[in-house]
RODO-2510 file (C-alpha; in nm, 4 decimals, decimal comma):
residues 294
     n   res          X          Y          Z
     1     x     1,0411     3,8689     2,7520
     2     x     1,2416     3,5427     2,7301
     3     x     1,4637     3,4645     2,4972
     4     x     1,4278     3,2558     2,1686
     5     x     1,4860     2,9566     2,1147
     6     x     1,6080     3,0155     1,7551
     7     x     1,7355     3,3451     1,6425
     8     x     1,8797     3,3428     1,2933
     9     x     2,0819     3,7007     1,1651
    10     x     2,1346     3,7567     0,8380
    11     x     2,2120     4,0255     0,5291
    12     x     2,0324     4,0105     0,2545
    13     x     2,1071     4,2383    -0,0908
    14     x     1,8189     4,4772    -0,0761
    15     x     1,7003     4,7847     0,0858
    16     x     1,4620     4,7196     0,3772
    17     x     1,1928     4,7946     0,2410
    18     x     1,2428     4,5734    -0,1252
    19     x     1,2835     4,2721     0,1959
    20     x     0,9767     4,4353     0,3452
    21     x     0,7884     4,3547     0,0158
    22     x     0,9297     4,0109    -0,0166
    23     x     0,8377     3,8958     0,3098
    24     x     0,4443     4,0393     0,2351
    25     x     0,4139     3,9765    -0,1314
    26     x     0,2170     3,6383    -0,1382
    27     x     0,3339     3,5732    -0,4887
    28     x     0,7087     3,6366    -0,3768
    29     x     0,6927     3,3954    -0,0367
    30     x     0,5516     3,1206    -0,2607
    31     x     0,8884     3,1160    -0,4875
    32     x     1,1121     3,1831    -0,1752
    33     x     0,9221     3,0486     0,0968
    34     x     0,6229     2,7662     0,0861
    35     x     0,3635     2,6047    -0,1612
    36     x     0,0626     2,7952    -0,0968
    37     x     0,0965     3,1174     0,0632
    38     x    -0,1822     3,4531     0,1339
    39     x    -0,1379     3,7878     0,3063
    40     x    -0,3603     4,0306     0,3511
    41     x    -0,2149     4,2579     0,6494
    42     x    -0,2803     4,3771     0,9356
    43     x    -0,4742     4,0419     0,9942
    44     x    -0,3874     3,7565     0,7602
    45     x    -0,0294     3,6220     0,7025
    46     x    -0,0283     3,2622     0,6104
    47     x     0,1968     2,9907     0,4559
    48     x     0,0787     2,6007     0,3956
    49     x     0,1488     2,3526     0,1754
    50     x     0,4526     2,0157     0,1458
    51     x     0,7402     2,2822     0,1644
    52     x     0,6423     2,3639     0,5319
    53     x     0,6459     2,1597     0,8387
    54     x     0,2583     2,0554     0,9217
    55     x     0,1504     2,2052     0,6287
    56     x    -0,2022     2,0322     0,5344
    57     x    -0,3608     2,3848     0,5688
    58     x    -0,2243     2,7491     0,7672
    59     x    -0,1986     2,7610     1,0894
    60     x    -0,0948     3,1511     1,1425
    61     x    -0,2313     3,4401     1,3430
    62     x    -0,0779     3,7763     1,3191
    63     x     0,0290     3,9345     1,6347
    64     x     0,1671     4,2583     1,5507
    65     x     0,2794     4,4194     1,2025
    66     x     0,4529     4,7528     1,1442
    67     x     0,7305     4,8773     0,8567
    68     x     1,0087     4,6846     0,9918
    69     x     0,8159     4,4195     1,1623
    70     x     0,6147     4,1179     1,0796
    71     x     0,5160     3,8566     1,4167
    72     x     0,3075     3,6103     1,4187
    73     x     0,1850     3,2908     1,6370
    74     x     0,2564     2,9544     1,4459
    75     x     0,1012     2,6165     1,5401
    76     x     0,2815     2,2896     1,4409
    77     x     0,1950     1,9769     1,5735
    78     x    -0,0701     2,1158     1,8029
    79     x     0,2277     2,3678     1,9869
    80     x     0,1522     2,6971     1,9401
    81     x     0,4833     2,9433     1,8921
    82     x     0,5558     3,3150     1,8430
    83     x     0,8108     3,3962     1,5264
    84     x     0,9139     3,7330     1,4325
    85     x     1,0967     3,8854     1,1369
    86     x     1,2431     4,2217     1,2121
    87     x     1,4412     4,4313     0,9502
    88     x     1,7104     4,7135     1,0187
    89     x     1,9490     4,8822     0,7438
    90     x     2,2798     4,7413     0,6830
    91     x     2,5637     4,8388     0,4970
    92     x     2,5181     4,6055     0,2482
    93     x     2,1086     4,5607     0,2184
    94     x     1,9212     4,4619     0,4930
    95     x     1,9629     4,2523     0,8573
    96     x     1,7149     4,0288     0,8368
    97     x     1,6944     3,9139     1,2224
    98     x     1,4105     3,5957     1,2622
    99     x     1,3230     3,4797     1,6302
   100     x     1,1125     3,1758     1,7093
   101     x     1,0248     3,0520     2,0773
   102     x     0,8300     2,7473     2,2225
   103     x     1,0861     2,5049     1,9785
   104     x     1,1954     2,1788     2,1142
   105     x     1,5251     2,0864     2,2384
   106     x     1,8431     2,0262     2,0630
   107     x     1,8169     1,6574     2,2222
   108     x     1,4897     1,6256     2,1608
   109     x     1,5433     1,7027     1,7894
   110     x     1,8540     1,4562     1,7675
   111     x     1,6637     1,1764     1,9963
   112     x     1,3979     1,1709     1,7160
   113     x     1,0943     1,2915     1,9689
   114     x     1,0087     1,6763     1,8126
   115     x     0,7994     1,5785     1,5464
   116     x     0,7159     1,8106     1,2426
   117     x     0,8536     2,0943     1,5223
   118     x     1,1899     1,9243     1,4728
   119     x     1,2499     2,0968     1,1232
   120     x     1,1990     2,4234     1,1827
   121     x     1,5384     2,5200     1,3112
   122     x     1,6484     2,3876     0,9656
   123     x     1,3464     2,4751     0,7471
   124     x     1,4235     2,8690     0,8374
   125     x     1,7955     2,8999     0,7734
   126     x     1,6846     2,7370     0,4052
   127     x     1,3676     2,9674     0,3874
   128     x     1,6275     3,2429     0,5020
   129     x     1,9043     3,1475     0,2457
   130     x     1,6419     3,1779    -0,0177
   131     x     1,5174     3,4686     0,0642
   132     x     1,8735     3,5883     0,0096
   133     x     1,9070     3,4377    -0,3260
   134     x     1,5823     3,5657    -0,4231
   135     x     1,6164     3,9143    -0,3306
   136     x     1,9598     3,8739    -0,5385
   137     x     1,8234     3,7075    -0,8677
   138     x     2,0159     3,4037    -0,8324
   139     x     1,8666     3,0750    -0,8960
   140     x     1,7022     2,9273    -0,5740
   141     x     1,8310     2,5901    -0,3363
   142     x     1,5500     2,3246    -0,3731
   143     x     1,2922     2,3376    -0,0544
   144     x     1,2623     2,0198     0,1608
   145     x     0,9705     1,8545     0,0637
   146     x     0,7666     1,7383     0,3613
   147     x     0,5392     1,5013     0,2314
   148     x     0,7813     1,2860     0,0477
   149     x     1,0335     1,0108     0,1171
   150     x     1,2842     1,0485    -0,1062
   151     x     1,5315     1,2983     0,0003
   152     x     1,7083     1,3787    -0,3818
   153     x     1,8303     1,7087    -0,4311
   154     x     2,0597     1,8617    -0,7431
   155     x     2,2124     2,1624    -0,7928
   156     x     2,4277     2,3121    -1,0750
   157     x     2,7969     2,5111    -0,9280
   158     x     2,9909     2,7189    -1,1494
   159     x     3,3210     2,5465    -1,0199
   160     x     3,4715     2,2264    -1,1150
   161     x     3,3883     1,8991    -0,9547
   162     x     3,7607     1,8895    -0,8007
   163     x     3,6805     2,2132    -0,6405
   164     x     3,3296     2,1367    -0,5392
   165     x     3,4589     1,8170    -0,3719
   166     x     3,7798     1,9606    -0,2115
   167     x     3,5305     2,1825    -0,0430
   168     x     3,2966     1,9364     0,0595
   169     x     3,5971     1,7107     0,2266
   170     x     3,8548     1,9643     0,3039
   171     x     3,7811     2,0555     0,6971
   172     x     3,8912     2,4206     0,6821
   173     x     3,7539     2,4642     0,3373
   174     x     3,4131     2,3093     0,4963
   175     x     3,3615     2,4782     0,7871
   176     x     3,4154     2,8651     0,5480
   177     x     3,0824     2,7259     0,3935
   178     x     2,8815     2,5641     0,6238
   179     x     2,9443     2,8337     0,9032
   180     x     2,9860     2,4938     1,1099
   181     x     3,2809     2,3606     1,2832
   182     x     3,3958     1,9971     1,1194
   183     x     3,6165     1,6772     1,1495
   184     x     3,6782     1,4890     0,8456
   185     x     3,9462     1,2401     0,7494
   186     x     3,9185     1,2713     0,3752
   187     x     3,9569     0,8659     0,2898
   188     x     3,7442     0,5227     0,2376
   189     x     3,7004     0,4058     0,6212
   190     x     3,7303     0,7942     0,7649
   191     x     3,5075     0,9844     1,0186
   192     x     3,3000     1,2760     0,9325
   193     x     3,1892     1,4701     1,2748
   194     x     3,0151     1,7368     1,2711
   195     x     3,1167     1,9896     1,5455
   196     x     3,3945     1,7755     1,5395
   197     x     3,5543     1,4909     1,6736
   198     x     3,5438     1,5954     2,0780
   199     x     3,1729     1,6441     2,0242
   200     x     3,0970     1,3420     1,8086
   201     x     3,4337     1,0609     1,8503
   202     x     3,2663     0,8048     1,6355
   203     x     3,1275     1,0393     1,3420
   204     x     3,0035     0,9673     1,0360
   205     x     3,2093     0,6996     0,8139
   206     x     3,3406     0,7591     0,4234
   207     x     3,1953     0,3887     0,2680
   208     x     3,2810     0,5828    -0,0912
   209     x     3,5027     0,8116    -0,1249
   210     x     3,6109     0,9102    -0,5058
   211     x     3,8072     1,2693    -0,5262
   212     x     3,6141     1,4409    -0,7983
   213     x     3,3146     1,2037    -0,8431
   214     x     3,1450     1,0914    -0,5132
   215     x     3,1337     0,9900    -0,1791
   216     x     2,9575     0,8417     0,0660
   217     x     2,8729     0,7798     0,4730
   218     x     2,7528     0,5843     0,6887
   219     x     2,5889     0,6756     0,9972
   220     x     2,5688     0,4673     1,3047
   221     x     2,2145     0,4483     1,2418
   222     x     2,2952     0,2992     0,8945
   223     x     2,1616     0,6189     0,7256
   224     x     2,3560     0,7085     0,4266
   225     x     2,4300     1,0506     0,2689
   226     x     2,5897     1,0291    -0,1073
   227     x     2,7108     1,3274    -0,3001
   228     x     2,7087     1,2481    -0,6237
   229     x     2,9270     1,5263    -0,9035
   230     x     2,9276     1,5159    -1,2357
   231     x     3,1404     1,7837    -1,4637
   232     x     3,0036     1,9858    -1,8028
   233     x     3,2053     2,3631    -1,9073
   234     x     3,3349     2,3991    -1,5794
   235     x     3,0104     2,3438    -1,4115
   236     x     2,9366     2,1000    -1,1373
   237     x     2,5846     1,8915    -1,1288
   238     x     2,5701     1,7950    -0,7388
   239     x     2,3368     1,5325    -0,6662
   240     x     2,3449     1,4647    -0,3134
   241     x     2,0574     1,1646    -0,1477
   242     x     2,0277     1,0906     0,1740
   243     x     1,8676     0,6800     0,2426
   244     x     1,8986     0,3967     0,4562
   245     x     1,6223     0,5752     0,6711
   246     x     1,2850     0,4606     0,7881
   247     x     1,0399     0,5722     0,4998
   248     x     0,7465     0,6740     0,7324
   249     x     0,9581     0,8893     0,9274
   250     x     1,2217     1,0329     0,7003
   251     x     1,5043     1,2924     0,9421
   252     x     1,4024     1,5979     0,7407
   253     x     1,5524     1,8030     1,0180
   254     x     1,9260     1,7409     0,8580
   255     x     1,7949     1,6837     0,5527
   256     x     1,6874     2,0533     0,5339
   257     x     1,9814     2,1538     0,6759
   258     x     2,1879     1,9789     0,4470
   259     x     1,9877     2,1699     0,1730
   260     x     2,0519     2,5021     0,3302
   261     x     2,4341     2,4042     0,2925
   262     x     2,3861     2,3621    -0,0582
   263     x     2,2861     2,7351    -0,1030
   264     x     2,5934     2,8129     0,0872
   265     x     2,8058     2,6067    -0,1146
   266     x     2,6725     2,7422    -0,4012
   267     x     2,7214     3,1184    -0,2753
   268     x     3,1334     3,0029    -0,1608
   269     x     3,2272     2,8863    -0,5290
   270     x     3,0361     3,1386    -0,7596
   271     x     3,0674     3,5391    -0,5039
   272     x     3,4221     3,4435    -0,4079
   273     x     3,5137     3,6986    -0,1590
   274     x     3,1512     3,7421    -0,0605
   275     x     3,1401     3,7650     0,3295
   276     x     2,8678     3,4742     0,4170
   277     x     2,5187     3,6175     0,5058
   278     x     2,5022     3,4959     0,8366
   279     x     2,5802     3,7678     1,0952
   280     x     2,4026     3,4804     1,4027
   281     x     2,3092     3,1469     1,4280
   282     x     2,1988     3,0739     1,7683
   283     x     1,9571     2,7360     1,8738
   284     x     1,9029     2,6739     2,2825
   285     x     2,1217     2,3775     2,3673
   286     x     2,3559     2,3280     2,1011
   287     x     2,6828     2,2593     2,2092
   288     x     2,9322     2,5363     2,2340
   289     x     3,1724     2,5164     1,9394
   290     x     2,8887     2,3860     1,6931
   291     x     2,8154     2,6914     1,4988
   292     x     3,1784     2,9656     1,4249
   293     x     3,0801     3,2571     1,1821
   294     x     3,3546     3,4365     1,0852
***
């Protein structure tokens, strides 16, 4: 068997077989996990709708279902792939281990040639971070909506907006989050790289930058991505929108991902002390040094 393109590895807080039920329960996967969503195993498992990629109507076939397992062959964009969800016991709930193959490239995905295929590296470790949220009663990351332009997302943090922003600017405080290696010069004019600076010289450039408040950058493609904080008891509101972007053909591969930050954001200021849920993040062809779990 060859390996994955995408293998994701995470814990989430319930017993294998509470997961087990999430992952099946049609009713759960469309809070956690798509629009529109019907199972009826051994030989219907399908998700549709504007929260997945290619989502006009399922496109599905189950492969092979026992306790622990769930695979099934996806098509998007006319390429058919084979994803799996596999469950084993943890210490502290469950591993949830999800495998994809058939995915395009990492330089296909950044060139701008994948397609609807592009997001799905991104649209699972959201769908994933949800699932852990879910299965822990906490309030849920917005999805990436698929069939809109306008890239607006808002969540409420039980921190400060000083905190919330330190964290968002701060390299070392950024890369306990984001399970992502970062650059950032923490000023109007400075570069934001992610993966850092050796990887990406130029980066991403602060056009706003306002400790507390908001800030803004630039991308060389003139793209813009604002985070926006406003305080209330302690709380922050973060509105972040991402623009500047052709509208028929909006990059909802980092926009997704951006969103699955959020939820780990979210999970770094309010479980302090929580170990992240990510035990692997692994995507075929992206540079060494990208991704450090600790």
């Amino acid at each position: 068997m060859t390996e994955p393109d995408l293998r994701l590895r995470a814990v989430v807080p319930a017993s294998p077989q509470v997961a087990y039920e999430a992952l099946t329960d049609p009713a759960a996967l469309r809070v956690w996990l798509a629009e529109h969503a019907e199972v009826d195993l051994p030989g219907r498992y399908e998700f549709w709708g504007r929260f997945t990629p290619d989502g006009a109507e399922p496109h599905q076939r189950v492969l092979h279902v026992d306790e622990r397992t769930i695979r099934f062959a996806w098509t998007v964009d006319g390429v058919e792939s084979t994803v799996q969800f596999e469950l084993a016991e943890d210490e502290d709930g469950t591993l949830v281990t999800l495998t994809q193959s058939d995915l395009p490239s990492f330089e296909e995905v950044l060139a701008d040639k994948a397609g609807a295929r592009g997001a799905l590296h991104t649209f699972w470790s959201l769908a994933i971070a949800n699932l852990a949220d879910y299965l822990a009663g906490r309030e849920l990351t917005p999805r990436c909506d698929f069939t809109s332009a306008q890239l607006r997302a808002s969540v409420v943090i039980d921190a400060t907006p000083e905190r919330v922003f330190d964290s968002m600017t701060q390299a070392e405080q950024f890369h306990q989050w984001f399970g992502a290696n970062v650059d950032i010069e923490p000023y109007v004019g400075g570069r934001f790289a992610m993966g850092g600076f050796d990887l990406d010289p130029g980066g991403a450039k602060f056009v706003e930058f306002e400790p507390g408040r908001k800030a803004t950058l630039r991308y060389a493609d003139g793209m813009l991505d604002s985070w926006e904080l406003a305080g209330s008891d302690g709380k922050t509101r973060l509105t972040v929108v991402q623009s500047g972007f052709d509208p028929a053909n909006p990059p909802y591969p980092g926009w997704a991902g951006w969103l699955g930050g959020l939820a780990a954001l979210r999970r770094y200021h309010e479980l302090p002390g929580r170990r992240t849920i990510w035990r692997q993040i692994q995507v075929a062809g992206v540079p060494e040094g990208m991704f450090a779990i600790e």
